[in-house]
N, C-alpha and C positions, 0 to 999 in steps of 0.2 A: 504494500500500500504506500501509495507517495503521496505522505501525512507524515507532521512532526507533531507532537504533545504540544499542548500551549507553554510546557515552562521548556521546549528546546526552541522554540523557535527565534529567540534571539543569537542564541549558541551557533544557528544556520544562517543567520541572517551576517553576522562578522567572517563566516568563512563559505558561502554557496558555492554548490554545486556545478560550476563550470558547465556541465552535461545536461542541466536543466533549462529547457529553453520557455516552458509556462509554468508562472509562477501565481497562483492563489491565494489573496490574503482577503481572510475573510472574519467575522463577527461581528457582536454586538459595539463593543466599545470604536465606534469608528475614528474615536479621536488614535486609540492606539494602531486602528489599520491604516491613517493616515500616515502617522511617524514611521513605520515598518517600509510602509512602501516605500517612502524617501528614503528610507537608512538601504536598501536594496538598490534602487534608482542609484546611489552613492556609490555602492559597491560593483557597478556596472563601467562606471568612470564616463558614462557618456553625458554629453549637452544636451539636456535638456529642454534647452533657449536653440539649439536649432533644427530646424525644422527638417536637415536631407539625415539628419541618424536620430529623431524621436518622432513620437508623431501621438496627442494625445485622443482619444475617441472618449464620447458617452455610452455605455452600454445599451441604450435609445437607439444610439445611430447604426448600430451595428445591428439589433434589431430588426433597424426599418430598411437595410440596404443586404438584402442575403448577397453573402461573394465577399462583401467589403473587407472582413478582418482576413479570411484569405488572400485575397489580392493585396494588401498591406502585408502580410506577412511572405510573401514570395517577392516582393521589393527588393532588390541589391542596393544595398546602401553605397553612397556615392566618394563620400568622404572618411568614410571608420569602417572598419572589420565589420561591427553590428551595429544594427537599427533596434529601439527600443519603443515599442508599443505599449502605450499605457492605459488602458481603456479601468474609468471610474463608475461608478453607481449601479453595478452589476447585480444580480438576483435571480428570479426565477424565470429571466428569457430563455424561449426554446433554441431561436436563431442561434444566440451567442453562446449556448453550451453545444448546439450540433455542430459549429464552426471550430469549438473549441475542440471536441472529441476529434473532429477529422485529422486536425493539427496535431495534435496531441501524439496519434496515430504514424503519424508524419513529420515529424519536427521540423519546423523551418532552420535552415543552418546560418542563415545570416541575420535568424531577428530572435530578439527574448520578447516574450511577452507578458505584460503584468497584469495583475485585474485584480483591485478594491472592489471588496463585497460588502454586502452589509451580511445578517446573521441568516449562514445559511444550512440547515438542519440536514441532518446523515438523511442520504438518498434523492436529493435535490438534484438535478440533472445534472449543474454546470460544477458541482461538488463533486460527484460523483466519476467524470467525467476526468477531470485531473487526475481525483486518488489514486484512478485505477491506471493511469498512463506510468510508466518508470521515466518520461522525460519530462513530467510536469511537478509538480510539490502544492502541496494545500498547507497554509500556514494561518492555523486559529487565533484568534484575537480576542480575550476576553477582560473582562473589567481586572486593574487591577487587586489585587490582594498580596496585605503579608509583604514577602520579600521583596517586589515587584514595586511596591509602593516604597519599602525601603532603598530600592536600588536605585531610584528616582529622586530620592531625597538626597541621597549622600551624592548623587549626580553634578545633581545643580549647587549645592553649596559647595561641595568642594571645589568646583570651577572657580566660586568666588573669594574661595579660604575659609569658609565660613567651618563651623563644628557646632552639633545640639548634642543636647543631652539625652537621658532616656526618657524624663519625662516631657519636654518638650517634643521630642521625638514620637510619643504618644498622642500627644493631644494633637499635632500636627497630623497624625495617621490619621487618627477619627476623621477628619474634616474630608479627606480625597479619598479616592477609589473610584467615580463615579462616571470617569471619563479621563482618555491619558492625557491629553491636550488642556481638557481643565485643571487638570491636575499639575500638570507642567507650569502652566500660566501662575498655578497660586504660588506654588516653589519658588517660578523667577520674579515673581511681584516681592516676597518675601523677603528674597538673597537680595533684592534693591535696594529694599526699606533697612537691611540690615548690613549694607554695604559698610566696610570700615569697620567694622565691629568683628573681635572673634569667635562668640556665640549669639545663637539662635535661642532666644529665651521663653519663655511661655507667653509673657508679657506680647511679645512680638507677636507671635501668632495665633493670640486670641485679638490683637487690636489690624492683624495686617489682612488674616484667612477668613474666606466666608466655606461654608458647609458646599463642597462639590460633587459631596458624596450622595447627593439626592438629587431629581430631578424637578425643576422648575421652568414655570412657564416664563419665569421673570427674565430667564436669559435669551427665549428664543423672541419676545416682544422687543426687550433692547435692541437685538441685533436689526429689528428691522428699522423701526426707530433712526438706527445711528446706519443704516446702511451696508453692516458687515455683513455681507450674502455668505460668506464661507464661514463665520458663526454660525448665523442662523442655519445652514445647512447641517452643523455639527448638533444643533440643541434639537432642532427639529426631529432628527433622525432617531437622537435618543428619549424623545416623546412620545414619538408614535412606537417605538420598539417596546414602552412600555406600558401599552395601553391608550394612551392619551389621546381624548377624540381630537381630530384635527380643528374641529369649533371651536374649539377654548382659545384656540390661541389667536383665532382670525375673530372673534370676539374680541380676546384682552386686547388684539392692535387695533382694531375700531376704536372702542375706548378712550384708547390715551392720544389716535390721531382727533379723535374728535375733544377731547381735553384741549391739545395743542392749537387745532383750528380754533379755538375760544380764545383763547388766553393771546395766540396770533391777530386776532381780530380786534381785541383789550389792547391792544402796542398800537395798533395801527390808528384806531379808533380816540383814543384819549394819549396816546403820546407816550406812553408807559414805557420806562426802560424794560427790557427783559428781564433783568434779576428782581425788579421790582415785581412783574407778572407773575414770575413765578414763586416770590417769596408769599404774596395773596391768594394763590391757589389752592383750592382746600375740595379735594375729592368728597361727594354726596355720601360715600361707603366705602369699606373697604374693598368691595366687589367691583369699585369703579375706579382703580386708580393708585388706593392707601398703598400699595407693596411699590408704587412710580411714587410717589411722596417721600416714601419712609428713603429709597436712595439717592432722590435728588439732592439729600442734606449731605451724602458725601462726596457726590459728582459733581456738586456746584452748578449755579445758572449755565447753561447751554444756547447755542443757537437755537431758534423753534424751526429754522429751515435749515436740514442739513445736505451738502452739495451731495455727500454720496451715495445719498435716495436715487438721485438718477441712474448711478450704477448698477444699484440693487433693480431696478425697476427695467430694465435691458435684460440682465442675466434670467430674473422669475419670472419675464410679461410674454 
């Protein structure tokens, strides 16, 4: 079976398999299949940024175009030994697991191929599909735990010099696991705040760490809010993974655009500095807003029009 255990697959990812030309990275935590796939992408040595040895696809387009990921993967690349195909957002398409079987079968010699998955369950075609090739690897990706979350910690502080104790090293556990990218994020938010300094106190990490270890709708509304499409795409993902109707969330951003539109109209209307608008704003309920209040007091007044709505609004429209 060409499958590694979730705790080898880092141990594979510092030394791959030369003879592997598709590679499978798949689970629930997709902040950790994100990092994986870069850390491999890395170990490839190829550019990325050009476009005759990578070429990236949506699992979508591969989909909607039978032939495509073959004809990309029989491509000679022009300028490098190999061409690197990286195709994201992959799942329960039949196309892109029958194209992959075939390949699989057949190995391209001049291209690797990668595919981000979300969580994809024993006997799922395009799982299934890899396992069973000896030129492909399926590499599981699950929340972290335990060691996982400590190897993460001493990662990022030691880069900085930093050192924690056992119990700071506890209470900082409690808060992540939830997601590896949120997880990352709060460590290098932290190693910041505690720059200069030779330990990581409890102090520090109950006044610098929010709980990443759960999921909230509050992060995937900010994201849209402030325009991070490749946030919201990471909070999103692990919302719905865990239940979570997709209304709640296109609810909570009604909401706070229609708060915003108010409070936009209050500026425009009587003259109102922004921080004045929003230091006056007082949500009807907590159902309307209070969890966008309670952070405002530590993100500070904001623009109410922010420019990378436009981006966001290209990439999802």
């Amino acid at each position: 079976m060409a499958q590694k255990k979730a705790h080898e697959v880092d141990s594979w990812l510092r030394r791959p398999d030369p003879n592997i030309r598709i590679v499978l990275i798949y689970g629930p935590d997709r902040g950790l299949v994100s990092e994986r796939a870069k850390a491999f992408v890395a170990s490839t040595g190829l550019n990325t940024d050009d476009p005759f040895s990578s070429v990236r696809l949506d699992a979508g387009e591969v989909e909607a175009a039978p032939g495509r990921l073959s004809d990309e993967a029989g491509t000679v690349p022009m300028f490098s030994d190999q061409r690197l195909i990286w195709i994201k957002g992959a799942g329960a398409q039949k196309q892109l697991a029958d194209e992959v079987k075939f390949l699989a079968a057949s190995p391209p010699r001049d291209s690797i191929i990668l595919i981000e998955a979300g969580d994809l369950k024993k006997g799922v075609a395009l799982r299934s599909a890899v396992e069973s090739a000896s030129a492909a690897m399926a590499l599981p990706c699950y929340a972290d735990e335990g060691r996982s979350i400590d190897a993460v910690i001493d990662e990022v502080l030691a880069r900085d010099g930093l050192t924690i104790g056992m119990e700071g090293r506890q209470a900082l556990r409690a808060n992540l696991g939830g997601d590896r990218l949120a997880t990352r994020s709060e460590i290098e938010k932290l190693a910041l705040y505690c720059h200069g300094a030779r330990e990581v106190t409890v102090d520090d990490i109950n006044l610098m760490t929010g709980d990443v270890s759960v999921l909230s709708l509050d992060n995937a509304i900010d994201a849209v809010l402030s325009g991070h499409a490749a946030v919201f795409d990471t909070a999103f993902a692990r919302l719905i993974s865990s239940g979570t109707n997709p209304f709640l969330v296109l609810a909570g951003a009604m909401r706070q655009f229609q708060a915003l539109s108010l409070m936009r109209n209050e500026m425009d209307s009587a003259g109102k500095a922004p921080g004045a608008v929003v230091a006056s704003a007082r949500p009807r309920s907590s159902s309307q807003g209070g969890s966008w209040w309670k952070r405002r007091c530590s993100a500070g007044p904001r623009p109410l029009c922010h420019g990378r709505s436009r981006d966001f609004r290209r990439q999802y429209s």
